[in-house]
N, C-alpha and C positions, 0 to 999 in steps of 0.2 A: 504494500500500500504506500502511496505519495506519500512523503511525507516535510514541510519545509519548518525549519527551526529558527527565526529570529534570535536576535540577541543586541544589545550594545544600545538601546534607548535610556535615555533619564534624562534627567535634570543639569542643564548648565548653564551660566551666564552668555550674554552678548562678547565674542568675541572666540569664544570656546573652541572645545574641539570633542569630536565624540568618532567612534567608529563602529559601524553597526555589520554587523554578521548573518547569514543567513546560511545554513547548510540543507543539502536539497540529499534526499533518499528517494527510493524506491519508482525511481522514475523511469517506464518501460521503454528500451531503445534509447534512452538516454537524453540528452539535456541540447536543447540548441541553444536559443540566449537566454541569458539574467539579468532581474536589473531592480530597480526600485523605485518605487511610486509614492506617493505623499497625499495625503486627504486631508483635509480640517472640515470641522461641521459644516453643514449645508452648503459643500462644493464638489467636486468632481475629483475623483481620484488620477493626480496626474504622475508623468513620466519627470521621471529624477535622472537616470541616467539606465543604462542600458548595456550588457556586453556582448556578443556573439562570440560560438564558439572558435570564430575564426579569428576573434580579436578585436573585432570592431563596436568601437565605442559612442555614444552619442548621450550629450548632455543636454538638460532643459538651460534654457541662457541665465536663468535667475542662477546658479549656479556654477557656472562654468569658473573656471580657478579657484574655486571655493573647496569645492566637492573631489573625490578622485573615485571610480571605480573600479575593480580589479577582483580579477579571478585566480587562486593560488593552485586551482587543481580544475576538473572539471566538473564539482558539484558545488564548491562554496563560494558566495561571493562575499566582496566586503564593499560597504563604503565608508570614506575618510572624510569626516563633513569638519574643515577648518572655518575658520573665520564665522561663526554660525550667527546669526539672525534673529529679532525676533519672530521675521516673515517665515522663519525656517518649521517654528514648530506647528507640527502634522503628527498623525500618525502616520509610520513609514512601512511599507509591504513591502515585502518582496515578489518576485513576480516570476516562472522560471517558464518557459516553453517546450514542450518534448519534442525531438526531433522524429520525426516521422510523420508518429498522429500530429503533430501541433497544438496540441492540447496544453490548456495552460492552468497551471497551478499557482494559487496565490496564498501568502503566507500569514500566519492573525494578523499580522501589523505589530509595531513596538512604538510606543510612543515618547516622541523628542521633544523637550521641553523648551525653549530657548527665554530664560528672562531673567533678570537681576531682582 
């Protein structure tokens, strides 16, 4: 069974730094891209950033030199959210795609705090 595991949300000041984790199981044929997504009440769960297995990367702009994505194997990702916001805090998914089916798997969400 799927299965995706967050980690690395809390609580930090304006200027911070947090890294959040996602490890992905049981995903049949295995994994095409990862990435992470961001929601806050009463809006639309958007694209954070993104990786494919081939290495290709794409950021949302509110983010871009802020944020870093990266993959250390082919099932976990990580993101390295510097400089953080208070625009930043959402709750953050992960998001992983299988390759074949294309079916997509999303993760509870961890939530990131950003305030003084």
């Amino acid at each position: 069974q799927a299965q995706l595991v967050e980690s690395g949300g809390g609580l930090v000041q304006p200027g911070g730094s947090l890294r959040l984790s996602c490890a992905a199981s049981g995903i049949i044929f295995g994994i095409d891209s990862m990435g992470w997504y961001r929601q806050t009440p009463g809006k639309q769960r958007d694209l954070v950033a993104d990786i494919t297995s081939g290495g290709m990367i794409n950021y949302a702009d509110s983010v871009k030199g802020r944020f870093t994505i990266s993959r250390d194997n082919k099932s976990t990702v990580y993101l390295q959210m510097n400089s953080l916001k208070p625009d930043d805090t959402a709750v953050y998914y992960c998001k992983v795609v299988g390759r074949v089916t294309g079916r997509v798997y999303w993760g509870k969400g961890t939530l990131v705090t950003v305030s003084s």
